[in-house]
C-alpha positions as CSV (number, residue, x, y, z in Angstrom):
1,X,0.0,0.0,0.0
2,X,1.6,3.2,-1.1
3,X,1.1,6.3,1.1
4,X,0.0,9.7,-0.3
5,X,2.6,12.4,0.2
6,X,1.5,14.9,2.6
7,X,2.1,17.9,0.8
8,X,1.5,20.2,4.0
9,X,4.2,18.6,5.9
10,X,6.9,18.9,2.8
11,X,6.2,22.5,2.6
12,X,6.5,23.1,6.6
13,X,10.0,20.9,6.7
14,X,11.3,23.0,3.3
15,X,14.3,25.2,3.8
16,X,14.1,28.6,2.8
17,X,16.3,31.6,2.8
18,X,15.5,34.7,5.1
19,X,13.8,36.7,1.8
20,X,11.7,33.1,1.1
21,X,10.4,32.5,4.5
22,X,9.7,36.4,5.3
23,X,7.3,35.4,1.9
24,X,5.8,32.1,2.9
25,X,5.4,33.7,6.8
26,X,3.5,36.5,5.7
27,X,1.1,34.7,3.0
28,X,-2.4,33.8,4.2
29,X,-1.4,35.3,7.4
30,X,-4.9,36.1,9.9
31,X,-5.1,39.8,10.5
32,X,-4.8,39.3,14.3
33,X,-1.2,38.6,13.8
34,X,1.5,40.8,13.2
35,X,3.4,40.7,9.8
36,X,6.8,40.3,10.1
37,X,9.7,42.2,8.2
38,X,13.4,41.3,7.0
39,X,14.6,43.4,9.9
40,X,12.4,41.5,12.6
41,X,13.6,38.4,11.5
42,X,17.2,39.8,11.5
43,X,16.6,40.7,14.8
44,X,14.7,37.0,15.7
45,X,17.6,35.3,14.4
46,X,20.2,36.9,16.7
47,X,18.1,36.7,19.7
48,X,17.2,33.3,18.9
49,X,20.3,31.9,17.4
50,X,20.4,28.7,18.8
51,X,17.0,27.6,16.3
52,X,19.7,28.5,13.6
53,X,22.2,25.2,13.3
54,X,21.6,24.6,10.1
55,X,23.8,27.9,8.3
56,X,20.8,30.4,9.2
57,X,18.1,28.5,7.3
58,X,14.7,29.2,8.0
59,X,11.6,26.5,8.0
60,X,8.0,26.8,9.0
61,X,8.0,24.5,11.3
62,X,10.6,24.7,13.0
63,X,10.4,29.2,13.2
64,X,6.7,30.2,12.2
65,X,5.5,29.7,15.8
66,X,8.1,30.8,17.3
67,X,8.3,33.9,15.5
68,X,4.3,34.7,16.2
69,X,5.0,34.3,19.7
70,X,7.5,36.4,19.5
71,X,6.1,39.1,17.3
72,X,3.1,39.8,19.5
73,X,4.1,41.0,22.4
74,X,6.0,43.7,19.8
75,X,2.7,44.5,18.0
76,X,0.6,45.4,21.4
């Protein structure tokens, strides 16, 4: 029995640069979050530089949530 590919997962676990993810981050985001911008993340990425291992690449699931959370508190 084959399984289907789960198409939602792939894109989550894809590696993008700082310019792609600020992109996929942003689209189809809910109004009652904050957007972010390529100096935010900059500034993410140095306070958080420990989720960066992998030479400073960027994935949804590992960073979206964890920029959100970190983004509100800025947007109140």
């Amino acid at each position: 029995m084959m399984r289907t590919r789960d198409f939602d997962k792939e894109r989550s676990e894809q590696s993008h640069s700082l310019a792609d993810f600020l992109n996929v981050y942003n689209e189809n985001l809910s109004p009652a979050f904050p957007r972010a911008s390529i100096a935010l993340l900059k500034e993410f990425k140095n306070t958080h530089q420990n989720l960066f291992k992998s030479n400073g690449v960027w994935s949804l699931d590992l960073h979206r949530k964890k920029v959100m959370d970190w983004l509100h508190p800025r947007s109140t």
